[in-house]
Backbone atoms as SQL, in Angstrom:
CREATE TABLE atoms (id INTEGER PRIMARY KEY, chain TEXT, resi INTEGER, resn TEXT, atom TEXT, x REAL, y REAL, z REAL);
INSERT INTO atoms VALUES
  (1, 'A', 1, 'UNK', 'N', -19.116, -30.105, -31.755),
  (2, 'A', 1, 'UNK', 'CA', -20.135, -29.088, -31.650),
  (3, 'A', 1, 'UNK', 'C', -19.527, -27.692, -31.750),
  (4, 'A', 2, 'UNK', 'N', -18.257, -27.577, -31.155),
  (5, 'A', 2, 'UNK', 'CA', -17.655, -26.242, -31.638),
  (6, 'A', 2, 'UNK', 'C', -17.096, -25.720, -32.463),
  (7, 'A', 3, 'UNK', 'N', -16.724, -26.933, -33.149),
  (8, 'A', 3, 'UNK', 'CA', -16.313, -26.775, -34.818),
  (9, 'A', 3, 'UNK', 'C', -17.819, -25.840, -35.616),
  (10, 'A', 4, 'UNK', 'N', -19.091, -26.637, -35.625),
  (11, 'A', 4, 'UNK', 'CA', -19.844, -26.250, -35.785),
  (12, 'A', 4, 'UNK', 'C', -20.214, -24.890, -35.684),
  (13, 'A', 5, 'UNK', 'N', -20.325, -24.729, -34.773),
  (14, 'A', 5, 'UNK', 'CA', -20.830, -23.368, -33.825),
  (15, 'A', 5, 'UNK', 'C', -19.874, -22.355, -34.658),
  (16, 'A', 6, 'UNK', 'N', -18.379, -22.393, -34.773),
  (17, 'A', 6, 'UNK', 'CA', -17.168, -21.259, -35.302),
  (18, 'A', 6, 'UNK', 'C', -17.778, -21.162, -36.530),
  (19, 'A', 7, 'UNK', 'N', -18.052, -22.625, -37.583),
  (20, 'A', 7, 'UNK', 'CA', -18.312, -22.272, -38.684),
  (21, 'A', 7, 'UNK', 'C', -19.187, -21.778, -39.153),
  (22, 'A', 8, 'UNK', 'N', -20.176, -21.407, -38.168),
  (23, 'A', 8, 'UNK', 'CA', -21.916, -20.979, -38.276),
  (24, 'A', 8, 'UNK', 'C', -21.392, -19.007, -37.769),
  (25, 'A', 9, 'UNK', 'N', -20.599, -18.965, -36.995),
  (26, 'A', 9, 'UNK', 'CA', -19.920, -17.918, -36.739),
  (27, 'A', 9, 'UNK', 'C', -19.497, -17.363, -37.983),
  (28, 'A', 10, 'UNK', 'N', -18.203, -17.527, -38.677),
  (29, 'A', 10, 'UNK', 'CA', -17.739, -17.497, -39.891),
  (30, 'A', 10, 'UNK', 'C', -18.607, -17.579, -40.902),
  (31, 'A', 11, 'UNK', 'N', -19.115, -18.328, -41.188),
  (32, 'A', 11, 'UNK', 'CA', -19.984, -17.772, -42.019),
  (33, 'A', 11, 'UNK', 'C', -21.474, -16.990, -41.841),
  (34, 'A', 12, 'UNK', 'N', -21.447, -16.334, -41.138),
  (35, 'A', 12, 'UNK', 'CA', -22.190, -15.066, -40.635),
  (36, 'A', 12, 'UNK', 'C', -21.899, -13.976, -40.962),
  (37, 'A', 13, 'UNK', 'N', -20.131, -13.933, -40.486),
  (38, 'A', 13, 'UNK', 'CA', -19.586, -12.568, -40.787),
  (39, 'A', 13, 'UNK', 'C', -19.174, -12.468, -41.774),
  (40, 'A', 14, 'UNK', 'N', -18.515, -13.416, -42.524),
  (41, 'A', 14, 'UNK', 'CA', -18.448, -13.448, -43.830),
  (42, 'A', 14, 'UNK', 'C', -20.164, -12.838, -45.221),
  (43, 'A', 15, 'UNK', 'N', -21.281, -13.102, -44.651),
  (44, 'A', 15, 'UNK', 'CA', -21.885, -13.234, -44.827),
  (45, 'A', 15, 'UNK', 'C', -22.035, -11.504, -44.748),
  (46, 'A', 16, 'UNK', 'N', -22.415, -10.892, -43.897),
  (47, 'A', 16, 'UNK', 'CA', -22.083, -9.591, -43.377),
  (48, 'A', 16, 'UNK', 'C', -20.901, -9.155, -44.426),
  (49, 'A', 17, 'UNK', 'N', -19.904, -9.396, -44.434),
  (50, 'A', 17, 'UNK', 'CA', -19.132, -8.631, -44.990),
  (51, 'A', 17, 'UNK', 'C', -19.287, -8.924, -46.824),
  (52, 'A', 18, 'UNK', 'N', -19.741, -9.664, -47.690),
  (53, 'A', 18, 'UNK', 'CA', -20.073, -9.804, -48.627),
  (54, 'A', 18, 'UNK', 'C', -21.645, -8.468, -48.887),
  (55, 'A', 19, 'UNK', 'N', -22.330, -8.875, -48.502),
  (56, 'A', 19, 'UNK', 'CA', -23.596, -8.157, -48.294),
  (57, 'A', 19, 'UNK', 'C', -23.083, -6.414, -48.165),
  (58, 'A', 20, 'UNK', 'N', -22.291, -5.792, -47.512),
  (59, 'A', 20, 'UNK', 'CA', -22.122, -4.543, -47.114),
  (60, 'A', 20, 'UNK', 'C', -21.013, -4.105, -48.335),
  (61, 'A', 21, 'UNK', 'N', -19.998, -4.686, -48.689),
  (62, 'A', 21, 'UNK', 'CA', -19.229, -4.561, -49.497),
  (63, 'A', 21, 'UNK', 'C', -19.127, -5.050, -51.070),
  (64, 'A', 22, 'UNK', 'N', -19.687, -6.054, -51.706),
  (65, 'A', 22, 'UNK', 'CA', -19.662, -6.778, -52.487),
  (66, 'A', 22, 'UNK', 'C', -21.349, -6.910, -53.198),
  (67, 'A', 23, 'UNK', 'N', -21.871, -5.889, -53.494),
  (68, 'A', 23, 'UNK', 'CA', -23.101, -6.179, -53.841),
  (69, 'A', 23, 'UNK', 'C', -24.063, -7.019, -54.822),
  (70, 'A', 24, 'UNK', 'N', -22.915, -7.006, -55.902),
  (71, 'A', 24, 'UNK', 'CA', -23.728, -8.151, -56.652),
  (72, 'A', 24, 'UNK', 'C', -23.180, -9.539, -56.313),
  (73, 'A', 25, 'UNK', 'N', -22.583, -9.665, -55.513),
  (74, 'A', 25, 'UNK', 'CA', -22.453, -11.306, -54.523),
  (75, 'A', 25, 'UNK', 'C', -23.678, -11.138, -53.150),
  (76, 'A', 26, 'UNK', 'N', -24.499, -10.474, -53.118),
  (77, 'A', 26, 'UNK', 'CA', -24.689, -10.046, -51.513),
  (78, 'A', 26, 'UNK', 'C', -26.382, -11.594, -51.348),
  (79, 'A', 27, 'UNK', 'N', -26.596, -11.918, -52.602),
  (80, 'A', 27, 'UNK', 'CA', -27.343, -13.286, -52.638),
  (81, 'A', 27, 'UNK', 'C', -27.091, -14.769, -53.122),
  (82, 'A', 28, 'UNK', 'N', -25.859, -14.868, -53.093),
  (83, 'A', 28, 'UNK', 'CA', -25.321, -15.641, -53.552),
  (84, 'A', 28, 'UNK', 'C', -24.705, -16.827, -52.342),
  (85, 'A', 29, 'UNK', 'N', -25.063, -18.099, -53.057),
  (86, 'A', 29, 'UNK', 'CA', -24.258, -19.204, -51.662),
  (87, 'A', 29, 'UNK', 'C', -23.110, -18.895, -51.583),
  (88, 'A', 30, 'UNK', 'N', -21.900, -19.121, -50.262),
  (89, 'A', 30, 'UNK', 'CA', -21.450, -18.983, -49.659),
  (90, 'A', 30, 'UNK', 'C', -20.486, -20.352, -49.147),
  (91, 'A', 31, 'UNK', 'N', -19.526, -20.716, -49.614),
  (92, 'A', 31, 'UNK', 'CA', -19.061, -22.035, -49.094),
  (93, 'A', 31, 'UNK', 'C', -17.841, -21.588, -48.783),
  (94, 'A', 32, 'UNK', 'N', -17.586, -22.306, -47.740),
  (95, 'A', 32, 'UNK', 'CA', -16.597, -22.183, -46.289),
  (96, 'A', 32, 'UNK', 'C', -16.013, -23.440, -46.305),
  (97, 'A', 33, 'UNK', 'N', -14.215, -22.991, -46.502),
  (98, 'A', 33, 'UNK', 'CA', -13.367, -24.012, -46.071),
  (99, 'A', 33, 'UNK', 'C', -12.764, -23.847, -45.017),
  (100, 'A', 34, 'UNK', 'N', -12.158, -24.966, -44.308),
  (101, 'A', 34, 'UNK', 'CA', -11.298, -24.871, -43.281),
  (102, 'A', 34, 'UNK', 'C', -9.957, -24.898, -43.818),
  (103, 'A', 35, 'UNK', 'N', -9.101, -24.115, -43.445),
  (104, 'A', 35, 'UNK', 'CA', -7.948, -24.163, -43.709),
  (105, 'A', 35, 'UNK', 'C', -6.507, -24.561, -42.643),
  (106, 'A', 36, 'UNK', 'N', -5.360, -25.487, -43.277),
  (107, 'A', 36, 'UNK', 'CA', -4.501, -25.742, -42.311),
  (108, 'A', 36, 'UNK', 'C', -3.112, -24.877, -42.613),
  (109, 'A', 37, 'UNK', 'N', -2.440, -24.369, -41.442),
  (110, 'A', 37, 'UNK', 'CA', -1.506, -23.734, -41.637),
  (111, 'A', 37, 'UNK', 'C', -0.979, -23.400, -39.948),
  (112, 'A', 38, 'UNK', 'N', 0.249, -22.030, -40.462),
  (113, 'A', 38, 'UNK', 'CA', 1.137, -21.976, -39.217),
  (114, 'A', 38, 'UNK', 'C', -0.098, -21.501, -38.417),
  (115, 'A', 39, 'UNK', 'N', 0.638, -20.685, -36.784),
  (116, 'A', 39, 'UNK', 'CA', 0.475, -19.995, -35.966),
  (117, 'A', 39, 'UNK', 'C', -0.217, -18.627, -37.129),
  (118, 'A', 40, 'UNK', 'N', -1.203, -17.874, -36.885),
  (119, 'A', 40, 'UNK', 'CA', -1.291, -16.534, -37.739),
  (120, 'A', 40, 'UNK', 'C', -1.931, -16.748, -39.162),
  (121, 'A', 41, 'UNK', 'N', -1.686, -17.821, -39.907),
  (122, 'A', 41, 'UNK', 'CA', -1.968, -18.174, -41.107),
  (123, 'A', 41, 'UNK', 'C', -3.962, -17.885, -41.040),
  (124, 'A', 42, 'UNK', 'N', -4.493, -17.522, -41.924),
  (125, 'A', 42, 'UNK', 'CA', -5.672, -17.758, -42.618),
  (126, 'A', 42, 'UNK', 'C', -6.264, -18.920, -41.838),
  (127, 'A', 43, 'UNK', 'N', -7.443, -18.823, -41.066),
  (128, 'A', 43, 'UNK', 'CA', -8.103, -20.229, -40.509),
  (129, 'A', 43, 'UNK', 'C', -9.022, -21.082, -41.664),
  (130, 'A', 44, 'UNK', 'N', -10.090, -19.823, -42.409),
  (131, 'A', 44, 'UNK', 'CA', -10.954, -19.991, -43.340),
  (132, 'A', 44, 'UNK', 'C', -10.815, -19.740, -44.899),
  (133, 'A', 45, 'UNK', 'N', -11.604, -20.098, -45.616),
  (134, 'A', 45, 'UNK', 'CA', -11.575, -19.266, -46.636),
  (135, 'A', 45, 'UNK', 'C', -13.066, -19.553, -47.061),
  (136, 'A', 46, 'UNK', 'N', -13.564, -18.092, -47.699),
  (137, 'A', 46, 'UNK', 'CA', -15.094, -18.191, -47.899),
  (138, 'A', 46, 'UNK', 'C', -15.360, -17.770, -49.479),
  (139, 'A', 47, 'UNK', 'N', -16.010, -18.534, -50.028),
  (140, 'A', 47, 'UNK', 'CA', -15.981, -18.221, -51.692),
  (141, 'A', 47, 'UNK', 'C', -17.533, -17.950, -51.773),
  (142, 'A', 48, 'UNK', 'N', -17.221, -17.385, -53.233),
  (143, 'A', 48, 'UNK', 'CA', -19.018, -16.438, -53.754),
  (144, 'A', 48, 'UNK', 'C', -19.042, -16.812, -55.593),
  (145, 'A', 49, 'UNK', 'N', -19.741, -16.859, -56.153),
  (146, 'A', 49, 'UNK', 'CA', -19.054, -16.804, -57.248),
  (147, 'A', 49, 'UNK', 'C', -20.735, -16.444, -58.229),
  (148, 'A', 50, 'UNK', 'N', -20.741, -15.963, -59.261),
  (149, 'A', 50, 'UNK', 'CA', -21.726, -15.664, -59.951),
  (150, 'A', 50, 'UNK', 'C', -21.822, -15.671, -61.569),
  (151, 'A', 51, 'UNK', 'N', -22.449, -16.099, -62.712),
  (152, 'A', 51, 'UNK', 'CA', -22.317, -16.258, -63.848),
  (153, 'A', 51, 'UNK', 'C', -22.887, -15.200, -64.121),
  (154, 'A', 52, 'UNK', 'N', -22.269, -13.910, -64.506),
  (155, 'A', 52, 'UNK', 'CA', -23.742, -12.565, -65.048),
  (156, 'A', 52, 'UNK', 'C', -24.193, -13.119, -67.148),
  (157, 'A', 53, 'UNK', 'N', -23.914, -14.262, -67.986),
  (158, 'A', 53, 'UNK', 'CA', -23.863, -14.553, -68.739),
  (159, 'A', 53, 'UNK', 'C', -25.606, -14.972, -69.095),
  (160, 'A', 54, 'UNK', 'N', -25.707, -14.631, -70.124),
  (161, 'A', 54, 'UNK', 'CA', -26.744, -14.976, -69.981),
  (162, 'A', 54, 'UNK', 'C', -27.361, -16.067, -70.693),
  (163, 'A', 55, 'UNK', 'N', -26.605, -16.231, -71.546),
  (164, 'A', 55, 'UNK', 'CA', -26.054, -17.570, -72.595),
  (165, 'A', 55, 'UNK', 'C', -24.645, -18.074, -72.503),
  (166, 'A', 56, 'UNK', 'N', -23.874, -19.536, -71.802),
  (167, 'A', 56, 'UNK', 'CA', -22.590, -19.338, -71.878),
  (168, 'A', 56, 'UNK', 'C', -21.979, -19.320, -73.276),
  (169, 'A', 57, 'UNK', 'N', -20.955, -18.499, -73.398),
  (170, 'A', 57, 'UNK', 'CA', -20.546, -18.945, -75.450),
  (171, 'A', 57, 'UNK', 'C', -19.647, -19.927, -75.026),
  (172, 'A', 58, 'UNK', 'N', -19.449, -20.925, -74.360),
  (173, 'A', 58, 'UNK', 'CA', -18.315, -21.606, -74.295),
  (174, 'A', 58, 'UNK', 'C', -19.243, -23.071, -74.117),
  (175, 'A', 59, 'UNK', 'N', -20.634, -22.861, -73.645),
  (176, 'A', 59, 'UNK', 'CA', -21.293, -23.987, -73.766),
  (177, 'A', 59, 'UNK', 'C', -21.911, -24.677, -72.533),
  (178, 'A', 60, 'UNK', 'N', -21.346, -23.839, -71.543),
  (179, 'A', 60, 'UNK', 'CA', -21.864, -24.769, -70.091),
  (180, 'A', 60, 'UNK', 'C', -23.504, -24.483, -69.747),
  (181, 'A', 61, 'UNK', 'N', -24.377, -25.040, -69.671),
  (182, 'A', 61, 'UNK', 'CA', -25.451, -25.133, -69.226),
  (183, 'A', 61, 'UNK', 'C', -25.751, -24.212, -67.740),
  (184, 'A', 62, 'UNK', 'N', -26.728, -23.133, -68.070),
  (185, 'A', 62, 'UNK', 'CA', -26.841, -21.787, -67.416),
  (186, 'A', 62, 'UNK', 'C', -27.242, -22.370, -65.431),
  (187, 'A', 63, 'UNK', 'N', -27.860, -23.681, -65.278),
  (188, 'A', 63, 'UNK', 'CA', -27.832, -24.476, -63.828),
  (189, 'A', 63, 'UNK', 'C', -26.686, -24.954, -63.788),
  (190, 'A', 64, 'UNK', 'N', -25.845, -25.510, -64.473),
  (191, 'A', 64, 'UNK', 'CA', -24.456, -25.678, -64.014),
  (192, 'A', 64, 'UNK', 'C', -23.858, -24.663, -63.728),
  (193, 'A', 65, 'UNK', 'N', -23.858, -23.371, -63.911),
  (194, 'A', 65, 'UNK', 'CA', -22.991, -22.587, -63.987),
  (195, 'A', 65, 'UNK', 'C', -23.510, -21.837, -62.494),
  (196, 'A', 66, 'UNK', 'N', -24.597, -21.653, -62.255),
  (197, 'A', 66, 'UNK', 'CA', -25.871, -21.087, -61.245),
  (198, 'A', 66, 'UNK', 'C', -25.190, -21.603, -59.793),
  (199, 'A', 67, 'UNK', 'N', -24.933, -23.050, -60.322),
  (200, 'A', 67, 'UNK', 'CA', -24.534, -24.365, -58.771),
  (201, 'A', 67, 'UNK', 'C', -23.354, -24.162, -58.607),
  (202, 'A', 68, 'UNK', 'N', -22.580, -23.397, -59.276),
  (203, 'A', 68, 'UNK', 'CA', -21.243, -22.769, -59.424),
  (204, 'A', 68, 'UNK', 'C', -19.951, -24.463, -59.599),
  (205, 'A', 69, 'UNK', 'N', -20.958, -24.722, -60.719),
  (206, 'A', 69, 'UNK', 'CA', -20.218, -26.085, -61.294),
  (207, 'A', 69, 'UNK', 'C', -19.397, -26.279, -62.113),
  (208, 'A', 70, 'UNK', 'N', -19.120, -24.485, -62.649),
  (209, 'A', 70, 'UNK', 'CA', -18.830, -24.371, -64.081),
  (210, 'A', 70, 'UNK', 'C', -17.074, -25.386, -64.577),
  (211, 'A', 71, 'UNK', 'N', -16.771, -25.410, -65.618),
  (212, 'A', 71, 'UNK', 'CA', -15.816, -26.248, -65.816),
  (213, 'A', 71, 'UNK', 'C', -14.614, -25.432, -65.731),
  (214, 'A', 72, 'UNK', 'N', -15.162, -23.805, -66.599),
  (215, 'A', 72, 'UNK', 'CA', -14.077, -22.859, -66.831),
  (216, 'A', 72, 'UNK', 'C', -13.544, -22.476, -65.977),
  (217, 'A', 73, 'UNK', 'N', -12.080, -22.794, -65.864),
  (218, 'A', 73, 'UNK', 'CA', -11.437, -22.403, -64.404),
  (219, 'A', 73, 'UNK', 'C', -11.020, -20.695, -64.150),
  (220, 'A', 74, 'UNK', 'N', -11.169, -19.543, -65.236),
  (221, 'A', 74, 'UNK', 'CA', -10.892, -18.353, -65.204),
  (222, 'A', 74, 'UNK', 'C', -12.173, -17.811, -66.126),
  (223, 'A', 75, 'UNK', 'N', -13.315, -17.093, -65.976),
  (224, 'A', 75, 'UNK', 'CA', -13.735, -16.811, -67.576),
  (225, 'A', 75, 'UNK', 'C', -14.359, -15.500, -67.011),
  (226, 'A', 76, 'UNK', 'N', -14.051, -14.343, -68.273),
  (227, 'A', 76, 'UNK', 'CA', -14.779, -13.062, -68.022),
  (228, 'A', 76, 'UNK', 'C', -16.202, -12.946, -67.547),
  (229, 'A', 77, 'UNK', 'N', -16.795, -14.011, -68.024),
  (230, 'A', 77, 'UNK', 'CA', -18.357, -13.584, -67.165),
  (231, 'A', 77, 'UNK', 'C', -18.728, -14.090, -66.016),
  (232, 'A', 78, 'UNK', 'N', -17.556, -14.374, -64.966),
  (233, 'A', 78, 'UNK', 'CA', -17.862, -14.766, -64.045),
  (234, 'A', 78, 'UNK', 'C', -17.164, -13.881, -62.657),
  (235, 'A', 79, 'UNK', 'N', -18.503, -13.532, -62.035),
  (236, 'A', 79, 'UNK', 'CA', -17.993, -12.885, -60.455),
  (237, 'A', 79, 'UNK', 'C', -18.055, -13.688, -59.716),
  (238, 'A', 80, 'UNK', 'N', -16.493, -13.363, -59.006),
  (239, 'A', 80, 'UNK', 'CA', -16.253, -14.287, -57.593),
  (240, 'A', 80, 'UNK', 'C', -15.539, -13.645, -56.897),
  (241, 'A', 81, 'UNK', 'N', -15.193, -14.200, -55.463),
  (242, 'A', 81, 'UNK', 'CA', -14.900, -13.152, -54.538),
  (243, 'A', 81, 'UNK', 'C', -14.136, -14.529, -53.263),
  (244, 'A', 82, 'UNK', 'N', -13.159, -14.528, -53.069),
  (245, 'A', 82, 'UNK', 'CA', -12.556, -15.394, -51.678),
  (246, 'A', 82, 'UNK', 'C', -12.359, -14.918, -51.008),
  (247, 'A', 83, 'UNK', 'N', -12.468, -15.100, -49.435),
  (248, 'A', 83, 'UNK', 'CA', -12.290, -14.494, -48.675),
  (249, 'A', 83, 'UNK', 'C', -11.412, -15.395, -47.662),
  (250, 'A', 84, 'UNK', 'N', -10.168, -14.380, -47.081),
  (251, 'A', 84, 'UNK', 'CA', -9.342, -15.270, -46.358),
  (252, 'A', 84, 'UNK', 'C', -10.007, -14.643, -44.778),
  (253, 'A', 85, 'UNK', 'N', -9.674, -15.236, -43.903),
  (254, 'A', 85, 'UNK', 'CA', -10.612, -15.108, -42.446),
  (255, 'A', 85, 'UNK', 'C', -9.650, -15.847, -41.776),
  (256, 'A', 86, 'UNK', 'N', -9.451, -15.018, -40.093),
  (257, 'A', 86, 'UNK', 'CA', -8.730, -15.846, -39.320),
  (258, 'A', 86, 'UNK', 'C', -9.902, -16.351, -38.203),
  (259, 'A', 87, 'UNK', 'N', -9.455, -16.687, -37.356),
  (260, 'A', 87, 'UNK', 'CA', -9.844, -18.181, -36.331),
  (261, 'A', 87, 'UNK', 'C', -11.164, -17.150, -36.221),
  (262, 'A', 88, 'UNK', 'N', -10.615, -15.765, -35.371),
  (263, 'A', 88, 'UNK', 'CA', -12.271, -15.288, -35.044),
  (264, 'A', 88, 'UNK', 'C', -12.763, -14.828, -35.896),
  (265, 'A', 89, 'UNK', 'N', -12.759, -15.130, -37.150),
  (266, 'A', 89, 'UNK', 'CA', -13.398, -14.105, -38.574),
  (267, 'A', 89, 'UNK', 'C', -13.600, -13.291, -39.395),
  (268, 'A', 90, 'UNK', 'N', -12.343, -12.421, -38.572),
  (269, 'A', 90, 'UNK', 'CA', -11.795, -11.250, -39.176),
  (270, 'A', 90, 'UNK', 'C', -11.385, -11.572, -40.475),
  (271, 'A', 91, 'UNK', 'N', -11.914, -10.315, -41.449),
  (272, 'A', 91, 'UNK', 'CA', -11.276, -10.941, -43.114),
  (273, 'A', 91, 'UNK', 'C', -9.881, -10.248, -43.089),
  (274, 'A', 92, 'UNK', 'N', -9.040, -11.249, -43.585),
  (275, 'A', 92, 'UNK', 'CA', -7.612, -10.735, -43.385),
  (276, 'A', 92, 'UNK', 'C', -7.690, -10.174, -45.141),
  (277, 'A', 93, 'UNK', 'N', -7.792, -10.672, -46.151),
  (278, 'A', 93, 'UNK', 'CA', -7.448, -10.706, -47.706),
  (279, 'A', 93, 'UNK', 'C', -8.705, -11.043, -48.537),
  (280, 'A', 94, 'UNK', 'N', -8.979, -10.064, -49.358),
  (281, 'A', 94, 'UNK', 'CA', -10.087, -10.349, -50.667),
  (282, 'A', 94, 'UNK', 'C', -9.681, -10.081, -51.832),
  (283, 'A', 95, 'UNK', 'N', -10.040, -11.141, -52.330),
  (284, 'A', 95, 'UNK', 'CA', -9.609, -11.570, -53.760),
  (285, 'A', 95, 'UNK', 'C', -11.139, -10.977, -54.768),
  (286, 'A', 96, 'UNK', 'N', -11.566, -10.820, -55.421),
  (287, 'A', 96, 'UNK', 'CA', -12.110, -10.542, -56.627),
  (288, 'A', 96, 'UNK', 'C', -11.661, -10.550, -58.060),
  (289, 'A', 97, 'UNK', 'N', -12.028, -12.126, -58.821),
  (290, 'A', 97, 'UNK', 'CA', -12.224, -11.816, -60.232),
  (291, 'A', 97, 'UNK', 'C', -13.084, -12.942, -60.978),
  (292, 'A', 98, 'UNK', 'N', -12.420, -13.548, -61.594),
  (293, 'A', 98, 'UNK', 'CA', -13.644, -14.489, -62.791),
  (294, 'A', 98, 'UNK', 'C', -13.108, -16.082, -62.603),
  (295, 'A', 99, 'UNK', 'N', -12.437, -16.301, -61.340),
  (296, 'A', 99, 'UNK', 'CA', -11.728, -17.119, -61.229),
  (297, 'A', 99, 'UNK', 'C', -12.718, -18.466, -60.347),
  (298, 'A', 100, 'UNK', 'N', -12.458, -19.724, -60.838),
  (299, 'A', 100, 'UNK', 'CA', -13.482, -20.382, -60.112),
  (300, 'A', 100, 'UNK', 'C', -12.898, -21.289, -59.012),
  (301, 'A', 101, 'UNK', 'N', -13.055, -20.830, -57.565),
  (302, 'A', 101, 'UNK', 'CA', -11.704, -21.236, -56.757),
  (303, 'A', 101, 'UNK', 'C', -12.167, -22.400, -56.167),
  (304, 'A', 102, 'UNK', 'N', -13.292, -23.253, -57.169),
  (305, 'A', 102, 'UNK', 'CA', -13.664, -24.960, -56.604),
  (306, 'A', 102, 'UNK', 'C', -12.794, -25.277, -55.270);
């Protein structure tokens, strides 16, 4: 239940901090990993990602790409955003580019 509860935490503030900073991610899902590492290390990481394409030229179907399914693992028409987060949610590191961090 407290696993729960942190990750409903975390992704709140994450949530918050996308929205205030990151505006054309600020409606976009939101998926939250747990992460393992030392003492200090990154607890979370929170990804965003967006197709602004409006036809893909590479071929992926515009709901695949929407569900953030896409195949292309780097491609210019795509905004994304990771976010590294420690235990209490503080964002330690943000990443921004076209990168799809499945």
């Amino acid at each position: 239940m407290t696993r729960r509860k942190r990750l409903n935490l975390v992704l709140r503030l994450a949530r918050t901090y996308v929205r205030e900073n990151i505006s054309e991610l600020k409606d976009v899902p939101l998926h939250v990993r747990a992460l393992d590492g030392p003492p200090g290390a990154p607890r979370y990481s929170v990804t965003a990602e967006v197709c602004v394409a409006g036809s893909c030229p590479r071929g992926t179907p515009a709901a695949i790409a929407a569900a953030g399914n896409c195949t292309i693992h780097s491609c210019p028409l795509r905004r994304s955003v990771r976010l590294l987060l420690d235990a209490r949610g503080i964002v330690l590191q943000v990443t921004q580019s076209g990168i799809h961090w499945g």
